[in-house]
N, C-alpha and C positions, 0 to 999 in steps of 0.2 A: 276054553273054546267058545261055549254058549255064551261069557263076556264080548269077546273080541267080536262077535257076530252081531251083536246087538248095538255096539259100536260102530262099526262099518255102516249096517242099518242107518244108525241115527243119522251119521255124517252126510248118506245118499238124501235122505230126509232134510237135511239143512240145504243138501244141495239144490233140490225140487226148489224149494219155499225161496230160498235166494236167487237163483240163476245162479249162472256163470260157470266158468270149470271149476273145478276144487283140488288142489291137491291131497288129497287122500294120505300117501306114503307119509307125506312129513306134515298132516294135522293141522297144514294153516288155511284156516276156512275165509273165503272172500280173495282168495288172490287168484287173476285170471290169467290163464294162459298165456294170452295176447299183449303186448307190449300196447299203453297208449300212444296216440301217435299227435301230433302238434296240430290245430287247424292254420291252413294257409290263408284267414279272410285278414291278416293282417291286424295292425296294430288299434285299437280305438283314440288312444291317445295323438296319433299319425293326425288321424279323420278328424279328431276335434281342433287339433292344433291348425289344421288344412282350416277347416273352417272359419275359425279366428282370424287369418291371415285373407280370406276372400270377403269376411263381414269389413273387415277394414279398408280393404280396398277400396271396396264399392261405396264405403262412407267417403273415401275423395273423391268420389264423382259426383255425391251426390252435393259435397260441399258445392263445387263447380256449377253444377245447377241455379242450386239458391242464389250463390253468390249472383249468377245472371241475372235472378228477378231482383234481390238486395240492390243491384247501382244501378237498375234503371228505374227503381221506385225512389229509393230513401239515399243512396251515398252515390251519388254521378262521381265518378276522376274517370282520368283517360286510360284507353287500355283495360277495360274492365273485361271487354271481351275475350282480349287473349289472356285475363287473368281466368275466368271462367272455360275457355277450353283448353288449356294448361292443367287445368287439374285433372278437367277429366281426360285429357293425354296421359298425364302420370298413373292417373287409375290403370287405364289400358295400358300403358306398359309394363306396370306391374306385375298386372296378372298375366303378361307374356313372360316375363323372368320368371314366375312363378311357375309357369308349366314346362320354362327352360329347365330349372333345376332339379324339376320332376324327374324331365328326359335323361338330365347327367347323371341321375342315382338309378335312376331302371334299367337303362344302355349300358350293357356290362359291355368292355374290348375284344374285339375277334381278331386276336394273335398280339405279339408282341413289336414294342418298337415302331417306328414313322408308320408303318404300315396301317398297324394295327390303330393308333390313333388317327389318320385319316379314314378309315373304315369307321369309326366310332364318330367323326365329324362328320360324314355322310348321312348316317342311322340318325343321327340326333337332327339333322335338317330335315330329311327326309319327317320324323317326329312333329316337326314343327310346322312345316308346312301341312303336312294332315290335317293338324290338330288347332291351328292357330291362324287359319286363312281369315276365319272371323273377323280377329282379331287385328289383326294386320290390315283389313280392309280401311277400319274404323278410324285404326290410329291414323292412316296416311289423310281421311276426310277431317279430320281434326288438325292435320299438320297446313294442310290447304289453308283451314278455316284462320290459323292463329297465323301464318306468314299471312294473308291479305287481309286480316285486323290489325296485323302490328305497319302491316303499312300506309294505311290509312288509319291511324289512330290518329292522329291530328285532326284530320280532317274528318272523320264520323265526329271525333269531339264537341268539335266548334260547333257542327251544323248540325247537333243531335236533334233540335228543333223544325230543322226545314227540309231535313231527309224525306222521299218521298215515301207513302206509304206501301208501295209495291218493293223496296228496302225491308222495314220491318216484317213485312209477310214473308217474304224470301226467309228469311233471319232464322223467325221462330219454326219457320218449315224445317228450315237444315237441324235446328236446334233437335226438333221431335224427332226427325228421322232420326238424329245420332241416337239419343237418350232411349227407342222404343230397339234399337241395334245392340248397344250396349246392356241391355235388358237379357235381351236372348243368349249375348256373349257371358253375362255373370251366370247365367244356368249352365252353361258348357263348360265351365271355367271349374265351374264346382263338381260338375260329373266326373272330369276329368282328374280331377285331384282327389276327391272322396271315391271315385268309383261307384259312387251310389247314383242310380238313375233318376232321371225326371222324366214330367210328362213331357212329351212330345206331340203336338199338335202336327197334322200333315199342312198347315200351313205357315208354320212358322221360316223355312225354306225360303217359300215363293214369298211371304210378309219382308224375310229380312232383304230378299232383294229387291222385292219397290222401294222399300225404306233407302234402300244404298240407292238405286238410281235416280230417288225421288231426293234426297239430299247433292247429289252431284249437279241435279239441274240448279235447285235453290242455290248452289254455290257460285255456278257459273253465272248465273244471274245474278247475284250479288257484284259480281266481280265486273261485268258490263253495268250496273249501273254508278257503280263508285266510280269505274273511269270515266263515264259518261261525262258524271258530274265534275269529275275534275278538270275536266278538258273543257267544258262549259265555264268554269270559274277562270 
């Protein structure tokens, strides 16, 4: 008896110094009560892979950049401009498929059959438009920009020389707005997909909307004086 007591004793005693519960009865010390249970924050691997696939992206916009200062410095050919915001269209579309196919794997179906896949084709627009107005914005100013350079690429071509300078100024206006838009859209792009936040500036908002109306002007203007000029020749 004065065994078994001294026993018990010690096991309480191991219990103090470890924590946890102990089962006593059947002598296996460190096994608790409580079942562990799974953290829900998600995969690391997910997040890195996400990442990988937004550092890539943004590397074809940035190609689309350079490539702009590259053929108006050192390699002129025709069309450089719509080679330059082609790219960074494809950048931004990208990263809109990419937060598409976020939307198809987190939008589980609510019921079965037409039904229920129309309901899921709702949810998932509804997703998109929330989350991808940004983005959407950008791409259509870029779609402007590349249909009225492919139309007048012959003619910016020839006259790259006699183009007036209120042209260029226009140009690289549209150019900055896009590129300072796209900017704020790779931070959202990647919140969105990592889940992990950034800073947020209270004027990043009201910045991305001068930038979008301050590049629609630069466009329209662009586009009055190309016609201009062509109706003059």
């Amino acid at each position: 008896m004065v065994g078994k007591l001294k026993g018990r004793k010690n096991i309480k005693l191991k219990k103090n110094m470890k924590g946890g519960n102990i089962d006593v009865d059947s002598g296996n010390i460190g096994e608790t009560d409580q079942p562990l249970t799974k953290t829900q924050t998600g995969s690391s691997y997910n997040k890195y892979a996400d990442s990988l696939y937004i550092n890539g992206i943004t590397s074809i916009g940035l190609v689309g950049i350079l490539w702009m200062g590259i053929s108006r410095v050192f390699i002129r050919h025709i069309r450089s401009e719509v080679v330059s915001y082609s790219l960074m269209e494809a950048s931004v579309i990208f990263s809109l498929l990419l937060i598409f196919f976020k939307g198809v794997r987190e939008i589980s179906p609510r019921g079965l059959g037409i039904i229920g896949m129309f309901k899921k084709t709702v949810d998932l627009t509804k997703f998109m438009l929330k989350r991808c107005t940004p983005g959407l914005l950008i791409m259509i100013q870029l779609a402007v920009l590349i249909s009225l350079m492919n139309n007048n690429a012959d003619f910016i071509f020839n006259s790259s020389d006699t183009l007036p300078l209120e042209y260029n100024i226009f140009n690289w206006l549209s150019m900055s707005m896009i590129i300072g838009q796209c900017w704020v859209w790779r931070n959202k792009v990647f919140e969105i997909m990592t889940g992990q936040s950034v800073y947020k500036s209270p004027l990043i908002v009201p910045g991305f909307i001068l930038a979008a109306i301050l590049s629609g002007v630069a466009i329209s203007q662009m586009w009055v004086i190309l016609e201009m000029l062509r109706c003059d020749c």
